[in-house]
N, C-alpha and C positions, 0 to 999 in steps of 0.2 A: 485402422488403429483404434484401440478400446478408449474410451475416457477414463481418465483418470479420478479417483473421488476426492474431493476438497476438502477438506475438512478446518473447519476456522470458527474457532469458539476459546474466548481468551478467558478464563477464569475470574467469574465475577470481583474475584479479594483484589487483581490486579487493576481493574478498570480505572479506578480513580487515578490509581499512579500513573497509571500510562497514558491518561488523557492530557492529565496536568502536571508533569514532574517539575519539580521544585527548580528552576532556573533552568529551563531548557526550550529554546526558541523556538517556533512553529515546524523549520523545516529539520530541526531535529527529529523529531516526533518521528518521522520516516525511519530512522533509523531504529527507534523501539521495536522488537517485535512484536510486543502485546497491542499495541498504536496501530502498527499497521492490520493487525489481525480486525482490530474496528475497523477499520475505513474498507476492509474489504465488505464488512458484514452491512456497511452505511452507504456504498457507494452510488447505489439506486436512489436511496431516498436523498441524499446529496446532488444528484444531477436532478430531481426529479424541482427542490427547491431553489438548487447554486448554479443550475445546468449556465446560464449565458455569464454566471461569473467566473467558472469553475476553467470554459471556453476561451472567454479572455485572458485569462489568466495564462494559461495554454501557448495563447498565440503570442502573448507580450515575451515567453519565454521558450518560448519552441527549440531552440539550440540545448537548454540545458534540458528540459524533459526528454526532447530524441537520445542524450545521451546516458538520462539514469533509467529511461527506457530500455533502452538496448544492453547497459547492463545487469538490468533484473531478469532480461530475457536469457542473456546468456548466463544468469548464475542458475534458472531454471533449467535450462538446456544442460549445463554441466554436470549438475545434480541426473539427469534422465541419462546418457551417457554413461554415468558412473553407476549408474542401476540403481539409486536412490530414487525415493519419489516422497 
C-alpha cells in the first residue's frame, strides 16, 4: 500500500487564534482545525519535553482517549473508503 502524503501547515494569520481563542477551554482546542494542525506539526518536540506528563495524562484518562481515538481513526478510515484522502 503507497503512503500517503501529509501535508499540515496552518497559515501563519491563523496561528495566534487557534492557539488562544477567546474563551475556549483546553480540550476545546481539539476540535479547531488550525490547533490541531499545530499539535500535529509540535508533537515530537512535545513528547520529547512533556513525554512523562503527556504519558500520565494518557493513563489517568485511558477510556476517553481510546474513544476519541478510535473515532479519529475511523473518521480517517471513512474519508479513505470514500476515496478522499
Amino acid at each position: 500500500m503507497p503512503c500517503l502524503p501529509i501535508s499540515v501547515s496552518p497559515p501563519l494569520s491563523v496561528l495566534a487564534t487557534a492557539l488562544v481563542p477567546a474563551g475556549l477551554a483546553l480540550p476545546a482546542l481539539l476540535d479547531d482545525f488550525h490547533a490541531r494542525e499545530i499539535l500535529h506539526n509540535t508533537f515530537g518536540s512535545a513528547l520529547a519535553n512533556f513525554g512523562a506528563e503527556i504519558k500520565a495524562a494518557l493513563v489517568r484518562h485511558t477510556e476517553v482517549y481510546d474513544t476519541n481515538l478510535q473515532k479519529h481513526f475511523h473518521k480517517h478510515l471513512d474519508l479513505l473508503k470514500a476515496g478522499i484522502s
